[in-house]
N, C-alpha and C positions, 0 to 999 in steps of 0.2 A: 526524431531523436529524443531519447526519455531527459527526463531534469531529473539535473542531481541536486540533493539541495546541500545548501552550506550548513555543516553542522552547525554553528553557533547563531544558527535561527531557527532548528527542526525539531527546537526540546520542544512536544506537547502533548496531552493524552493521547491514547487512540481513537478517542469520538472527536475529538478536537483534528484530528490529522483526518480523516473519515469525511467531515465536513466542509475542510477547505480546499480538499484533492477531490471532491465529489465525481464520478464517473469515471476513474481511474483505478488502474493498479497500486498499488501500495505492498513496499518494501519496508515494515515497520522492526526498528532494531528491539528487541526483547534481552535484557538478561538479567532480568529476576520475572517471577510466575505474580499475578494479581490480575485482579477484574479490569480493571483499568490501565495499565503502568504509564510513566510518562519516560518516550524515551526522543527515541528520533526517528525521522522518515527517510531512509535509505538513498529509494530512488521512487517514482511515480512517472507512469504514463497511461494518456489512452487505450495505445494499440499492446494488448497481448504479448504477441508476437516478439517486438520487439524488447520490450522487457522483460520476457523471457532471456532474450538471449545477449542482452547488458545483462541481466542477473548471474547466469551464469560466464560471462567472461569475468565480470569482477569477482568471481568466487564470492557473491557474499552469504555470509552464515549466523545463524543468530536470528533468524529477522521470520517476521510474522508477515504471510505474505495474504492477501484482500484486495478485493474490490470492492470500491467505495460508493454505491451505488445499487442500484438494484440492477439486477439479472437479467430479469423478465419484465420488459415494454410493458406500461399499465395497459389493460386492457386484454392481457394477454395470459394462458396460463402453460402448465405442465404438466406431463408425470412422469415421476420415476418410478 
């Protein structure tokens, strides 16, 4: 099940939100444009999947959406 967090503890940048959801999805609320902005974090989980589809039942909008983590297993690469 994703966590939802309580707004009046999710104000913080987004390297700040990035770093303590590390390996996660991240629903970051945005409404003004900057490098940085400080707002709140939505919603966060592990799995994909599921936070996809909490994100889409709570209609949320606004929000910068990330994973907090790296992609690609070290050791490991790609191409596109």
């Amino acid at each position: 099940m994703p966590n939802f967090v309580k707004p009046e503890m999710s104000a913080m940048t987004l390297e700040e939100a990035k770093a303590r959801y590390n390996g996660q999805w991240l629903a970051f609320r945005v409404f003004e444009e900057g490098d940085n902005p400080e707002r709140e974090v939505a919603l966060h989980d592990k799995d994909s999947r599921t936070f996809d589809k909490v994100l889409l039942e709570r209609r949320l909008v606004n929000v910068y959406i990330t994973f907090a983590g790296p992609l690609i297993p070290e050791g490991y690469g790609t191409l596109f």
